[in-house]
C-alpha positions in Angstrom: 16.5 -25.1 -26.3 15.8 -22.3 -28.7 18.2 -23.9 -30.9 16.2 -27.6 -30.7 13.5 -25.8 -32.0 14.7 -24.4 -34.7 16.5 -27.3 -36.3 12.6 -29.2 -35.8 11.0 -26.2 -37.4 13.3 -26.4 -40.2 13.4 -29.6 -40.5 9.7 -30.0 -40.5 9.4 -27.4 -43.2 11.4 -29.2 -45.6 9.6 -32.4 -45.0 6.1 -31.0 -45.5 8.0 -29.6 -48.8 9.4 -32.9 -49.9 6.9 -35.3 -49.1 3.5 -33.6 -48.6 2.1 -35.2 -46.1 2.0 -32.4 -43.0 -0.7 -31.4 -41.2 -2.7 -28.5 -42.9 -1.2 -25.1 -42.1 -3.8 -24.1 -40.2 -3.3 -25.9 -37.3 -1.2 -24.7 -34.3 2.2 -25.5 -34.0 2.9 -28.1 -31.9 6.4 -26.1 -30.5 4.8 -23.1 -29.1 1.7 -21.4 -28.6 0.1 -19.1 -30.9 -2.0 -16.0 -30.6 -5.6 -18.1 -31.8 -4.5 -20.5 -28.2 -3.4 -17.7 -26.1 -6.4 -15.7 -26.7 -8.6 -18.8 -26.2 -8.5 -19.1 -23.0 -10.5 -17.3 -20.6 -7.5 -16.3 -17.9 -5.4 -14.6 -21.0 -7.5 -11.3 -20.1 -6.4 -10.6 -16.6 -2.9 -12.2 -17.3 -2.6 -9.3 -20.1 -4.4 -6.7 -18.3 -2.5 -7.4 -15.0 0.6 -6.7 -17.6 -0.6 -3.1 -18.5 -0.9 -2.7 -14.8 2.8 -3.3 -14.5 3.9 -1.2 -17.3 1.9 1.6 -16.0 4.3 3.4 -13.8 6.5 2.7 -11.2 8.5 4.5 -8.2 11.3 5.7 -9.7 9.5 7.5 -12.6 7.5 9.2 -9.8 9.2 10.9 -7.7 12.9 11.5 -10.2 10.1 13.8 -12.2 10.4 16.2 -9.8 14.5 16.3 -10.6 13.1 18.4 -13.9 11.5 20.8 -12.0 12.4 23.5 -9.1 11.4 21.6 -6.5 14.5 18.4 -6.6 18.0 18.0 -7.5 19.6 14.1 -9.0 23.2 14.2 -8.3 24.1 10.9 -10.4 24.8 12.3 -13.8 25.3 9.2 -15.9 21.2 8.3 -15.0 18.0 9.5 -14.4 16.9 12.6 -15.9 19.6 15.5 -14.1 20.1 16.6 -18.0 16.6 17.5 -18.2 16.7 19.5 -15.1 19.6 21.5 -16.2 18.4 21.7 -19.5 21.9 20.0 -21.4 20.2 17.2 -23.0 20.4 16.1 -26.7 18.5 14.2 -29.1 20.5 11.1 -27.9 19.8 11.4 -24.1 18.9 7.9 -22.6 16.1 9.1 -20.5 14.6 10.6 -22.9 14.9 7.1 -25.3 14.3 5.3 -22.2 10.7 7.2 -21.9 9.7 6.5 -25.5 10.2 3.1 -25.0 8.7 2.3 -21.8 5.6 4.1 -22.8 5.0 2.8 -26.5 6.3 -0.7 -24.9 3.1 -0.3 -22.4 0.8 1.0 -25.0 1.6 -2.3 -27.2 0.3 -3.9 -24.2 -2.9 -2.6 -24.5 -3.4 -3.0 -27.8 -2.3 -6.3 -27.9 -5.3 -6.6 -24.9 -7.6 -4.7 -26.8 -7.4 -5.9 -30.5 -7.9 -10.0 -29.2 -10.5 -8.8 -25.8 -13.3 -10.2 -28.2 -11.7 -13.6 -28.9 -11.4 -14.6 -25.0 -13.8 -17.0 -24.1 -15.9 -16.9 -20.5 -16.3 -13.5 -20.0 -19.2 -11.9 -18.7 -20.5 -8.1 -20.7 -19.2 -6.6 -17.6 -15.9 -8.3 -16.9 -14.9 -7.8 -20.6 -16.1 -4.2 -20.5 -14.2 -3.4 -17.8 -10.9 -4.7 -18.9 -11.6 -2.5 -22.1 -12.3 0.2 -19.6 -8.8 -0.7 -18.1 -6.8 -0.8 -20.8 -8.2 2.2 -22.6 -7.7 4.5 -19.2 -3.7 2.5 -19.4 -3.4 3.8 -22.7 -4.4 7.0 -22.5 -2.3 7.5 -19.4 0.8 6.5 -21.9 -0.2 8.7 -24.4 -0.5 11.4 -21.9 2.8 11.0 -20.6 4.1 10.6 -24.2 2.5 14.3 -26.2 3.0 15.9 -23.2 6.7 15.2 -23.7 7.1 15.2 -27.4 3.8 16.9 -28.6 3.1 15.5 -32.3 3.5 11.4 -31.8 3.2 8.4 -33.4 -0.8 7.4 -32.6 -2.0 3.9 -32.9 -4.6 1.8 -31.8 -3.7 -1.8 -33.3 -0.8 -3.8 -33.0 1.7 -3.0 -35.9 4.6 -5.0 -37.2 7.7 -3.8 -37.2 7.8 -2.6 -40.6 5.2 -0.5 -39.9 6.6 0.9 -37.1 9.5 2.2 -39.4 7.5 4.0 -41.5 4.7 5.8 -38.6 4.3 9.6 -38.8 3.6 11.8 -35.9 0.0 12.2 -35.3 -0.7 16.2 -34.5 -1.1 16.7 -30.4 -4.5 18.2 -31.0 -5.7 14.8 -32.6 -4.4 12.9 -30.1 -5.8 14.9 -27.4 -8.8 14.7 -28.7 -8.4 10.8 -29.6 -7.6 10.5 -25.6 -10.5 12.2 -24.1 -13.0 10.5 -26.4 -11.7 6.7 -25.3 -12.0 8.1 -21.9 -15.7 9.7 -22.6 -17.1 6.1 -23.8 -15.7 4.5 -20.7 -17.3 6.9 -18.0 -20.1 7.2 -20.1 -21.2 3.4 -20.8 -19.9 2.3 -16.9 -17.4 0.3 -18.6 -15.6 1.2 -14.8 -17.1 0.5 -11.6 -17.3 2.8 -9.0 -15.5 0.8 -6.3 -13.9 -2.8 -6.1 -14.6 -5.7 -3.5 -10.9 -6.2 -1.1 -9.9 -8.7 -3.7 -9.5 -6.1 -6.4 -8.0 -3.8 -4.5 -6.1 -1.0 -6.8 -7.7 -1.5 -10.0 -9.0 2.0 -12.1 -12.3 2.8 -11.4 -14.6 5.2 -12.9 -13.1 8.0 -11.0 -9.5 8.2 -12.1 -10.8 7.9 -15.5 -12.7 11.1 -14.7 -9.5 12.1 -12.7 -7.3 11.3 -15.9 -9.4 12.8 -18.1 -9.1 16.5 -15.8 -5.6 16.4 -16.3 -5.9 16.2 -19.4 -8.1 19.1 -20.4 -6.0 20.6 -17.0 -2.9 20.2 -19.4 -4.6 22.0 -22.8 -5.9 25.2 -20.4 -7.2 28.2 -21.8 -11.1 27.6 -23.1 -11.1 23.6 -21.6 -11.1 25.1 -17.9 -14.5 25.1 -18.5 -14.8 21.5 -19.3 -12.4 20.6 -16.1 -15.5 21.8 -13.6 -18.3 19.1 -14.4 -15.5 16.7 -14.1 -14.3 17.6 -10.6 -17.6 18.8 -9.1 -19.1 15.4 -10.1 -16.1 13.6 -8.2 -16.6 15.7 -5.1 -20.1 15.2 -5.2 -20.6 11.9 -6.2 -17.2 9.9 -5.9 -17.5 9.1 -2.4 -13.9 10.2 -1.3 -12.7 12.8 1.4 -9.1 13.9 2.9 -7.5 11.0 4.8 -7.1 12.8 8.5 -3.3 13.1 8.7 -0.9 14.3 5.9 2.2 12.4 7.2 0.6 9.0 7.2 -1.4 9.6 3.8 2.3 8.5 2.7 2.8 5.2 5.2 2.3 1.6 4.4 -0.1 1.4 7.5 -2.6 3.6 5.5 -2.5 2.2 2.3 -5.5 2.5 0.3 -7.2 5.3 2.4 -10.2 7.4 1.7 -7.9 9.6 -0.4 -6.2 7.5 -2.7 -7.9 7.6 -6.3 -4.8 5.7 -8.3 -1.7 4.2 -6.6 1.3 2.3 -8.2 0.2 -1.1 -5.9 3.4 -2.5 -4.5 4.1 -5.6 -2.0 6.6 -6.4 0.3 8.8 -9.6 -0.8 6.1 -10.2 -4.3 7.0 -6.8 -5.7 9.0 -3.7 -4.1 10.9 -0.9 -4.8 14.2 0.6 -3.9 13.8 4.1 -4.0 14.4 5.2 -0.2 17.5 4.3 -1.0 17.7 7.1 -3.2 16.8 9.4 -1.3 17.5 8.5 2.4 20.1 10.0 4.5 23.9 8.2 4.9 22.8 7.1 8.7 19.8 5.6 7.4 21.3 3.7 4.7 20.6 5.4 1.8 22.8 7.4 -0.7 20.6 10.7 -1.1 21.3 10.8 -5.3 17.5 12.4 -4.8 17.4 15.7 -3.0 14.8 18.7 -2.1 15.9 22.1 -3.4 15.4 25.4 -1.0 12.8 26.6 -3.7 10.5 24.4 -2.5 11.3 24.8 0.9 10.6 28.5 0.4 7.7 28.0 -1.4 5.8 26.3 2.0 3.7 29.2 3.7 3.4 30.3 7.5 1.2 29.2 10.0 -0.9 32.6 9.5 -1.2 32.3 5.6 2.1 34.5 4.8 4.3 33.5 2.0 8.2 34.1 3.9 8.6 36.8 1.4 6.0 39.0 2.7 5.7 37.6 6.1 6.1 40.4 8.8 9.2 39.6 11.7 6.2 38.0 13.8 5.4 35.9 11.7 8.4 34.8 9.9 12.4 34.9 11.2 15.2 33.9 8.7 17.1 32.6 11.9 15.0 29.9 12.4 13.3 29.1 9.5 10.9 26.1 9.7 9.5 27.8 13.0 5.6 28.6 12.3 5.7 26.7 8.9 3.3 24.9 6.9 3.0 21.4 8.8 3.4 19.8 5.3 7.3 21.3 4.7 8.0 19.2 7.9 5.8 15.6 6.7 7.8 15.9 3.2 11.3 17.2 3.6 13.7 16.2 6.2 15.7 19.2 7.7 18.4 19.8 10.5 16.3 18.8 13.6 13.3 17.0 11.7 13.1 13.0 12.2 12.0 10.1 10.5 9.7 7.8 12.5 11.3 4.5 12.9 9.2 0.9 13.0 10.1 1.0 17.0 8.3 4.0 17.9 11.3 5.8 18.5 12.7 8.8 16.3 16.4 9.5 14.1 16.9 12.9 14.1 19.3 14.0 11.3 21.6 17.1 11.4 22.2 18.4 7.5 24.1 21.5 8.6 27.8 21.8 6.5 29.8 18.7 7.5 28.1 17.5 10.4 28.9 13.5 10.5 27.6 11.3 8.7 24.2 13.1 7.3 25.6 17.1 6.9 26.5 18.7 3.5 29.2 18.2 2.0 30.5 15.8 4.8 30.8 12.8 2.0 29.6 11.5 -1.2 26.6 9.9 0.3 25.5 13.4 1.8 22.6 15.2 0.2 23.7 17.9 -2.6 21.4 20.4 -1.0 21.3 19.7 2.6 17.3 18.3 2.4 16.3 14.8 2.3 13.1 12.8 1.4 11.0 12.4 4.5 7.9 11.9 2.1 7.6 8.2 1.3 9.2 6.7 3.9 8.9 3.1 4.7 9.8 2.3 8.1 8.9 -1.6 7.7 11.9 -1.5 5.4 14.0 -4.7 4.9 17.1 -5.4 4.4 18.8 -2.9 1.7 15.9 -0.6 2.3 13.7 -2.7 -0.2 9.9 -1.8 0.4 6.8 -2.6 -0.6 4.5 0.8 0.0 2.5 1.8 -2.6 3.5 5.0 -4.7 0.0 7.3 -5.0 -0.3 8.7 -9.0 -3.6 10.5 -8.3 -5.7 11.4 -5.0 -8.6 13.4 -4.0 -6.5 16.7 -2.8 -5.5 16.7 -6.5 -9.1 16.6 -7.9 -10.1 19.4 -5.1 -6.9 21.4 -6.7 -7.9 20.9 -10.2 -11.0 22.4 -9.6 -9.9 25.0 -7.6 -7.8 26.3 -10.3 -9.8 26.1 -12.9 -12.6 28.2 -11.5 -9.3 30.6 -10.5 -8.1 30.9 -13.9 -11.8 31.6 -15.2 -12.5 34.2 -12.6 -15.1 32.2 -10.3 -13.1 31.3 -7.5 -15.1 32.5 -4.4 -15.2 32.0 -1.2 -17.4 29.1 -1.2 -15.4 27.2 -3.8 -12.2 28.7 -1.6 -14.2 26.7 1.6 -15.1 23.3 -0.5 -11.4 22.9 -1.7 -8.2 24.8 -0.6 -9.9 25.2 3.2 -10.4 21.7 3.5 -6.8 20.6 2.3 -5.4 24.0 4.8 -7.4 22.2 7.4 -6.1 18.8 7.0 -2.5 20.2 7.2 -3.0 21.2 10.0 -3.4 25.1 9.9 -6.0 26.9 12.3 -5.2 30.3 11.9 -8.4 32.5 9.9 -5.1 33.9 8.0 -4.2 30.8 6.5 -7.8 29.6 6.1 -10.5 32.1 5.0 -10.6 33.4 1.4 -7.7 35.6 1.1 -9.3 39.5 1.0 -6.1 40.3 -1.5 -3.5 38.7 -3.7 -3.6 36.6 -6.7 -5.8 33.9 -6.4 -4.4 31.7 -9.2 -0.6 32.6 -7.8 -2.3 31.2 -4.4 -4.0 28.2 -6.0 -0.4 27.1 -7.7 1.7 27.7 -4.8 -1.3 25.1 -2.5 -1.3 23.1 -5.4 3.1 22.7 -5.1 3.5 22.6 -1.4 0.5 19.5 -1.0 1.3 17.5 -4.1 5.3 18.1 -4.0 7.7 15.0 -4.9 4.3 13.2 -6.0 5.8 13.1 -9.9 3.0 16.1 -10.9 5.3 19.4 -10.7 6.9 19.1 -14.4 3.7 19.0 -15.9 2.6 22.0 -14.3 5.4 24.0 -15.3 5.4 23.2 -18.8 1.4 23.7 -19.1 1.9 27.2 -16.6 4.8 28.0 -18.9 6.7 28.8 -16.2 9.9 26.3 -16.9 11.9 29.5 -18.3 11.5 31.4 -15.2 12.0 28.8 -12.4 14.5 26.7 -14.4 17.1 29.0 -15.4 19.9 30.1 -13.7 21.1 28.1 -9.9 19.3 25.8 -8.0 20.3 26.5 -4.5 20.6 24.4 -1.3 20.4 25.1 2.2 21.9 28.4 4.0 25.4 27.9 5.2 26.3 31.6 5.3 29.5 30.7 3.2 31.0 33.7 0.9 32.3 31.2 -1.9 30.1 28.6 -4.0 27.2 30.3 -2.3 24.7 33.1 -3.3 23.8 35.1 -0.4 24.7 32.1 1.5 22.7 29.4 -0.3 24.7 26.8 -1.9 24.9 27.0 -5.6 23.4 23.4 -6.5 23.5 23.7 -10.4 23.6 25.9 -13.5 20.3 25.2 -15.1 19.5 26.6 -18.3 15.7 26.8 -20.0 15.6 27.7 -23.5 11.7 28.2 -23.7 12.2 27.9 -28.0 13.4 25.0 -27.5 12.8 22.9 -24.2 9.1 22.7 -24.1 9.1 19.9 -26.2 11.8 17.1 -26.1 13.2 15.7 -29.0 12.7 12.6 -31.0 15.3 10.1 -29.6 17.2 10.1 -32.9 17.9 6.6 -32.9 14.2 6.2 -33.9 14.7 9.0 -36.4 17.6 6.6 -37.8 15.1 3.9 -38.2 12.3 5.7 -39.3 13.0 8.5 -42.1 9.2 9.9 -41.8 9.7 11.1 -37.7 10.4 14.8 -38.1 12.2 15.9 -35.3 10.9 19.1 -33.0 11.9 22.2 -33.4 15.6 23.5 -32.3 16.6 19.9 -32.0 
C-alpha cells in the first residue's frame, strides 16, 4: 500500500510540474490526512489526550522502580533495570535509553495536543481548558521523571522537527523545575482541573494530583521548598475530600478500584487493556516466574506491633525465631513469606513455603524460585485469566502519600507535633491496623524525620516511589552499596550471618546520582554534554 502511494505522489508531482494544471498546493492531499483535517475535528482532543494517558506510565515501570532501590531485587539481567540496582550500568544501558525515549515520546504527545488544542472545533472554555489542564499535569509528570534522572535536559514546549532535535541543549534542572511548577500553578490556579469526575470519566487528573504532583516536586528539591510543600498538602487534607480506604490489603484489589484513597491510578481493564506483571512476580505454584523479588531490608524495615523498630525491640516484643510474629500488618498485605497466603477468587487460601528448597515455591529449589525467598503479595489479582493477564489498576499517587508528604516536611522543618503526628502518621498506624499507644502516640524520643521515612517506606513500598526518595534523601550510597540479602537460611557459605547474599551492589555517590545521557543521542546530537563521571 505504502508503495501505491508513493508512485501516485510522485507521479502526481511530476504532472503538476509538466502540465500545470494541479490543484493549488494548498489543498489537502487527497492520500492521507493532514494536521489542518486532523485538528479540525472536534473528537481529535480526547483521541490525543486519551493518548498522553497511555503514554503516562504503565505497570511494569511501577513496581521494577523499586529493583533500584533496597527494597527489590530483578533477577533477569538482559532487561529491566537490575544494572541500576547494582550500580554496573553504562552510558549504553537500554533502560536507561529505553526511559529517555518513552518519556520524551510521551511529552511529544502533549505538545503535539497542546500546540493544535486551539484549532479543534466544538469545544466548550471548560472542556478545552481542561484537556490543557491534562496535558500540561502529563507533561510535567514526564519531565519529572526525566531531570530527576538525568538533571540538565533537553526542555521544550512545541513540537520540533527532527533537525532540531539534533541540535537541543540541556536545559539547567533549576529552569526546568521551575518551568514545571509554574504550568502546574496556572492549572490549579485558573480550575483548568475539576475537582472530581461523573462515573463516565472515571480516572482522569483532577485538580488534586496536580496539587499532589506539584508536592513531589518541591518534595524532590527539599531544603528551603519544605515550606512551600505545607499549603499544598494541608489544602488537600482539608479541602480534597479524600480519606484512608478502611483496609490496607484490599486498597490493592480490583474489587476496590477507585476508592476514597486513590488520587492517580494507571486505569487498566480486563480483556480492553491489561498487564502481565503478576507474572513477574508470583510464586512457581501460582504460575508466575518471581524475576521480581522483595529484599530482607525491607522486611526489616516493617515495625512491631508496639512501635519498636526489630533492632531496638526488647525479647517481648520482638524474637528473631519467629520473625513476622507481632509485625506491622502491612509486611504481611505486601510481601509474601513462608506461611503467608494469597487470597484466591474461591474464597479459599495458597499458602506458600519459601524456606531453602522446599517444592516448587522455596529458595533455590529452581529457576522459577524467588532470588530472595519473598514474593509480591501486593498487587495481586485474583480474577486473573489465563497467563495471569489482569486488568487491576496500578495506583501512582494516593492520599496516605499526600498525609506523608506533609508529615515530613513539617519534620524536616522542625514543626512536627503531636497534632500534625495525630492528623497524618496516626491515622495511616490506625488504618494498618496497629492499636497499641506505642505504635500510635507521638513518639516521646527518637528521630522524628528517621521515623517519618521509615512510615513513609513500609506504607508506600513496591508503589514505584522508593528511588526517588533515596536519591532526594541522599541516602543511595549507604543503602545501595555492598549485598542485598535474602531470607535467613542459617547457611555458613554464600550467606552473611545467615542471610543469603542476593547481590554485590555498588553506589558511587560522584557518579550515580545522575544517570548518563544514552550516548546514542550524544552520537546524534554533538551539543548533549554528558554528566559528570560518565
Amino acid at each position: 500500500m505504502k508503495k501505491h502511494i508513493l508512485r501516485y505522489t510522485i507521479a502526481t508531482a511530476i504532472a503538476c510540474i509538466f502540465l500545470v494544471s494541479c490543484h493549488d498546493l494548498d489543498l489537502s492531499p487527497h492520500d492521507r490526512e493532514t494536521d489542518i483535517d486532523y485538528w479540525n475535528k472536534p473528537e481529535s482532543a480526547i483521541y490525543m489526550i486519551n493518548k498522553c494517558y497511555q503514554g503516562m506510565n504503565n505497570a511494569d515501570e511501577v513496581l521494577y522502580s523499586d529493583a533500584m532501590t533496597d527494597n527489590a531485587y530483578t533477577k533477569v539481567s538482559n532487561s529491566h533495570n537490575q544494572a541500576i540496582g547494582n550500580g554496573s550500568f553504562s552510558t549504553a544501558d537500554n533502560y536507561v535509553r529505553s526511559v529517555w525515549d518513552y518519556r520524551y515520546s510521551g511529552i511529544r504527545d502533549c505538545n503535539l495536543l497542546l500546540n493544535n488544542i486551539q484549532s479543534v472545533p466544538d469545544l466548550t472554555d471548560e472542556l478545552r481548558n481542561r484537556y490543557i489542564g491534562e496535558a500540561t499535569f502529563i507533561r510535567a509528570y514526564h519531565y519529572f521523571e526525566l531531570y530527576s534522572k538525568f538533571g540538565d535536559i533537553p526542555y521544550f514546549t512545541e513540537v520540533i522537527p527532527i533537525g532540531e532535535s539534533r541540535i537541543i541543549g540541556r536545559t539547567p534542572k533549576s529552569e526546568v523545575i521551575n518551568n514545571l511548577l509554574n504550568d502546574l500553578s496556572v492549572v490549579i490556579d485558573n480550575n483548568y482541573l475539576p475537582a472530581s469526575y461523573d462515573g463516565q470519566n472515571v480516572g482522569r487528573i483532577n485538580r488534586w494530583a496536580a496539587m499532589g504532583l506539584k508536592a513531589r516536586i518541591l518534595m524532590f528539591e527539599g531544603g528551603s521548598r519544605y515550606s512551600e510543600v505545607i499549603p499544598i498538602t494541608n489544602r488537600i487534607i482539608t479541602e480534597g475530600g479524600f480519606s484512608l480506604f478502611g483496609d490496607y490489603g484490599d486498597l490493592f484489589t480490583i474489587q476496590h478500584e477507585n476508592n476514597s484513597e486513590v488520587m492517580l491510578d494507571v486505569q487498566y481493564k480486563a480483556v480492553d487493556r491489561e498487564h502481565s506483571v503478576q507474572y513477574h512476580f508470583l510464586p512457581p505454584s501460582l504460575g508466575g516466574y518471581s524475576q521480581l523479588s522483595p529484599l530482607q531490608a525491607l522486611v526489616d524495615d516493617y515495625i512491631t506491633l508496639d512501635g519498636y523498630t526489630i533492632q531496638d525491640a526488647p525479647a517481648t516484643s520482638y524474637d528473631p525465631n519467629d520473625p513476622f510474629a507481632n509485625r506491622d500488618p502491612r509486611l504481611a498485605a505486601t510481601i509474601i513469606y513462608t506461611g503467608n497466603s494469597y487470597t484466591l477468587a474461591n474464597g479459599s487460601t495458597h499458602v506458600v513455603d519459601s524456606r531453602k528448597d522446599a517444592a516448587p515455591d522455596g529458595f533455590d529449589f529452581s529457576s522459577d524460585a524467588s532470588a530472595t525467598g519473598y514474593y509480591i503479595k501486593k498487587y495481586w489479582d485474583n480474577t486473573y485469566r489465563a497467563n495471569l493477564m489482569s486488568g487491576l489498576n496500578i495506583i501512582l499517587m494516593r492520599y496516605a502519600d499526600i498525609l506523608l508528604m506533609h508529615a515530613e516536611a513539617l519534620a524536616e522543618q522542625g514543626q512536627l507535633d503531636a497534632a500534625e503526628w495525630n492528623r497524618t502518621i496516626r491515622l495511616i498506624r490506625s488504618r494498618a491496623g496497629f492499636t497499641d499507644p506505642g505504635a500510635l502516640d507521638f513518639p516521646a524520643t527518637g528521630n522524628l524525620i528517621d521515623i517519618v521515612r521509615r512510615e513513609r517506606r513500609s506504607e508506600l513500598a513496591l508503589e514505584g516511589l522508593r528511588h526517588k526518595d533515596i536519591i532526594r534523601w541522599e541516602t543511595a550510597e549507604q543503602v545501595l552499596d555492598g549485598w542485598c540479602h535474602g531470607l535467613y537460611t542459617g547457611d555458613a557459605v554464600g550467606t552473611d550471618n545467615g542471610y543469603v547474599r542476593v547481590e554485590n551492589r555498588n553506589f558511587d555517590a560522584a557518579k550515580h546520582y545522575l544517570w548518563p545521557i544514552p550516548q546514542n543521542e550524544r552520537d546524534l546530537n554533538n551539543n548533549l554534554t554528558q554528566n559528570p563521571q560518565w
